[in-house]
ChimeraX commands (.cxc) that place a marker at each C-alpha (Angstrom):
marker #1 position 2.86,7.57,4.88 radius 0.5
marker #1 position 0.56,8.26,2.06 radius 0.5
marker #1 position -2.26,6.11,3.30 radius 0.5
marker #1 position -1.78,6.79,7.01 radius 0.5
marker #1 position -2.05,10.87,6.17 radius 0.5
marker #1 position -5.05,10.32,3.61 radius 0.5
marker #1 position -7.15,8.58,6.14 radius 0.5
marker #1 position -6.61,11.24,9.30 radius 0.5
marker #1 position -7.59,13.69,6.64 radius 0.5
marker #1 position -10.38,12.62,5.20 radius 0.5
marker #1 position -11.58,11.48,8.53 radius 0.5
marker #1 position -11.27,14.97,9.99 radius 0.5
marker #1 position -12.97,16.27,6.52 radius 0.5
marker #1 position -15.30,14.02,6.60 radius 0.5
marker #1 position -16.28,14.99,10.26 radius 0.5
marker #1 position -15.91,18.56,9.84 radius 0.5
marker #1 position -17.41,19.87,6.44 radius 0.5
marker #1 position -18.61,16.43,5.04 radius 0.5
marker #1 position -21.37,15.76,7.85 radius 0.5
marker #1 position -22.36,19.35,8.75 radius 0.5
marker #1 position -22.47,19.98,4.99 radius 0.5
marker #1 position -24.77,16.86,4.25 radius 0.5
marker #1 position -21.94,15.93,1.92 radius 0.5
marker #1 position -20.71,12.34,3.12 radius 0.5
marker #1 position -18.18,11.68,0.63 radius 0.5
marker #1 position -16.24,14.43,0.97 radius 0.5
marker #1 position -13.88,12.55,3.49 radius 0.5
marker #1 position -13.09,10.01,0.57 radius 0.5
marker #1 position -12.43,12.43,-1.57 radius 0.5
marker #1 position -10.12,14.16,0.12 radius 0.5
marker #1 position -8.44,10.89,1.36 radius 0.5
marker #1 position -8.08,9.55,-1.97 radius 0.5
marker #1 position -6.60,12.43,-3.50 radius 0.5
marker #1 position -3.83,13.19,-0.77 radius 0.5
marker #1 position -2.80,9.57,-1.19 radius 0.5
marker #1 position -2.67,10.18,-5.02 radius 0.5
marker #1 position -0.43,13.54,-4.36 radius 0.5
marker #1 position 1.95,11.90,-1.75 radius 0.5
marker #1 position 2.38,8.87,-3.33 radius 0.5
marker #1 position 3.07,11.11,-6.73 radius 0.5
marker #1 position 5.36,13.07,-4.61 radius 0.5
marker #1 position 7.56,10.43,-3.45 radius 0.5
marker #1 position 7.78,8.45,-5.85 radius 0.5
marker #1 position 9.22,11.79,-8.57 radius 0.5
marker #1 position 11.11,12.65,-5.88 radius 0.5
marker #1 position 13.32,9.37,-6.57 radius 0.5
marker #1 position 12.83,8.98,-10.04 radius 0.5
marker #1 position 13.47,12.33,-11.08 radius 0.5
marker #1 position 16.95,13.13,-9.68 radius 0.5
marker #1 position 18.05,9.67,-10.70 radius 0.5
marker #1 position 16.91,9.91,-14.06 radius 0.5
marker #1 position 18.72,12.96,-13.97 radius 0.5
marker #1 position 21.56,11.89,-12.76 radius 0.5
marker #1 position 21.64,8.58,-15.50 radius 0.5
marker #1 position 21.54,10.75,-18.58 radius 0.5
marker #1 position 24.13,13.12,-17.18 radius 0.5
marker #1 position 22.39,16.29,-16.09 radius 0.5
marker #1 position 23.06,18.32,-12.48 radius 0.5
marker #1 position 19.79,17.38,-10.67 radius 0.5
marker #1 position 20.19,19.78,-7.92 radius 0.5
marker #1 position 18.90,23.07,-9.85 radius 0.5
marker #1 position 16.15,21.29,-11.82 radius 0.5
marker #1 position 14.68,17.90,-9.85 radius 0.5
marker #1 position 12.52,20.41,-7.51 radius 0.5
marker #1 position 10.72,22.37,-10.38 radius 0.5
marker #1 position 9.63,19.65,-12.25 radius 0.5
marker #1 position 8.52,17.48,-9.25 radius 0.5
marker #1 position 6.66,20.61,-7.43 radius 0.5
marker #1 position 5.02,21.57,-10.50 radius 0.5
marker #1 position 3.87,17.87,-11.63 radius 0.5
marker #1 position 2.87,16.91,-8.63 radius 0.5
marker #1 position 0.75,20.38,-7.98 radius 0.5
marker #1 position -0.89,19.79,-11.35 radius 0.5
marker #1 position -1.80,16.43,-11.36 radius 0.5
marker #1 position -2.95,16.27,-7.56 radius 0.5
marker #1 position -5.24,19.31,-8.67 radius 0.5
marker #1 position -6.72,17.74,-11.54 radius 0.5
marker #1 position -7.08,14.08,-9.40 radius 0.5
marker #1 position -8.77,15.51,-6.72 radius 0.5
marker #1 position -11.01,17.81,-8.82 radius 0.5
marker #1 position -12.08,14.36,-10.90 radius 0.5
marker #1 position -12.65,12.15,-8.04 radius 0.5
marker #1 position -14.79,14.84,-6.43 radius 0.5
marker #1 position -16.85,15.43,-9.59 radius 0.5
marker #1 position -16.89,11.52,-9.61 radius 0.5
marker #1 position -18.01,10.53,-6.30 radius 0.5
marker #1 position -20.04,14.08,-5.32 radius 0.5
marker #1 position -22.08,13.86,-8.29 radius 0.5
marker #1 position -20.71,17.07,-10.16 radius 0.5
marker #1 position -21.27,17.11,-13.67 radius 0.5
marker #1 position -19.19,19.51,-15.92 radius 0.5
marker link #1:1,2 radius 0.2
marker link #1:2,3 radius 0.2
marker link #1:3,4 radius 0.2
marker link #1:4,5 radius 0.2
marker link #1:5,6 radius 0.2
marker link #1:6,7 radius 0.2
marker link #1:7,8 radius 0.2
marker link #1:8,9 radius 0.2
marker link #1:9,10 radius 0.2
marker link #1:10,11 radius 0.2
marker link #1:11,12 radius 0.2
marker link #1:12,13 radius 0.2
marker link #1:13,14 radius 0.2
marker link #1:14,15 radius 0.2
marker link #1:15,16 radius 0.2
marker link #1:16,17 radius 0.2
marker link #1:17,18 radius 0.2
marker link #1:18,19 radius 0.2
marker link #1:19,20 radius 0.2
marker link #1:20,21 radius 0.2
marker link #1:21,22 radius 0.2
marker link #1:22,23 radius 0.2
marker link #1:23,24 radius 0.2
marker link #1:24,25 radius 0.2
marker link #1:25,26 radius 0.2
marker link #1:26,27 radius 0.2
marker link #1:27,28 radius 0.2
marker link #1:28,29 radius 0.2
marker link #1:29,30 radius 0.2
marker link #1:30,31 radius 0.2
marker link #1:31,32 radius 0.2
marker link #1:32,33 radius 0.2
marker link #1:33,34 radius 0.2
marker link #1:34,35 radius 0.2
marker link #1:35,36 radius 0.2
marker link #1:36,37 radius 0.2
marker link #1:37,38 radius 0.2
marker link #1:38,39 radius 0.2
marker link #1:39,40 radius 0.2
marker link #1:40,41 radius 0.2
marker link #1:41,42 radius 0.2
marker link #1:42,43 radius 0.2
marker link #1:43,44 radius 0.2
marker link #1:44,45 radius 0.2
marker link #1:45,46 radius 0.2
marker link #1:46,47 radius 0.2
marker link #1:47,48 radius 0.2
marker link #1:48,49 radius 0.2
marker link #1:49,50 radius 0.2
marker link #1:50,51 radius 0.2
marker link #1:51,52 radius 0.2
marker link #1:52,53 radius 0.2
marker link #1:53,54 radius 0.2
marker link #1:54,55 radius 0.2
marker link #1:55,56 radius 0.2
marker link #1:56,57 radius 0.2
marker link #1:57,58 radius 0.2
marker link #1:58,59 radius 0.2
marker link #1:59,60 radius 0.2
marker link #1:60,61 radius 0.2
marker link #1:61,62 radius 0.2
marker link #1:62,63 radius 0.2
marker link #1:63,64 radius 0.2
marker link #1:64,65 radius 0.2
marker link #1:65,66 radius 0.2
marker link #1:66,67 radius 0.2
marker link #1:67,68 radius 0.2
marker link #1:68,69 radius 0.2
marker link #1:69,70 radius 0.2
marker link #1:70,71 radius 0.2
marker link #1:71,72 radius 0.2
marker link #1:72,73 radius 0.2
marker link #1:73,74 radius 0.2
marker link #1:74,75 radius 0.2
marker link #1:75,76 radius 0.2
marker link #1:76,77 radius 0.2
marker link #1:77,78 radius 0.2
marker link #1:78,79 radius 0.2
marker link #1:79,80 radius 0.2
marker link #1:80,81 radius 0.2
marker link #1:81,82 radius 0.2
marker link #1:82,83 radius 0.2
marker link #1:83,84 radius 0.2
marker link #1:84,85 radius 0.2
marker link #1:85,86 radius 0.2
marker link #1:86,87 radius 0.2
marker link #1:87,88 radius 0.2
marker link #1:88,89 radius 0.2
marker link #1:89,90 radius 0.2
marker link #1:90,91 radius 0.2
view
């Protein structure tokens, strides 16, 4: 799901602001990181509960907090790197 998502997306970015914008890796970019974030996302949204669940702890209430906000932060700071990477952004 991750991959087929990542590539309509960065094909329509790519097409839409990469092009026009004389910015042609801006379609990888954005492909690579909403791989990164959906893969993230699925894969804390089994580990998380379960882990919870193993050591005892109602994962109901407190699963969805943790994976939202880990998966917000580190798809942020994975996109952010890959587009100073690729786009030629220094910092």
């Amino acid at each position: 799901m991750g991959a087929a998502l990542a590539l309509m997306a960065g094909v329509i970015a790519h097409y839409w602001q990469g092009v026009p914008n004389d910015l042609p890796m801006l379609g990888v970019v954005v492909g690579s990181a909403l791989m990164y974030s959906i893969t993230t996302a699925s894969v804390l949204g089994f580990l998380l509960p379960w882990i919870m669940l193993k050591i005892g702890v109602d994962h109901a209430p407190g699963a969805d907090p943790f994976i939202t906000t880990i998966k917000d932060f580190s798809g942020l700071l994975v996109y952010f790197l890959i587009a100073a990477w690729l786009l030629g952004i220094t910092m």
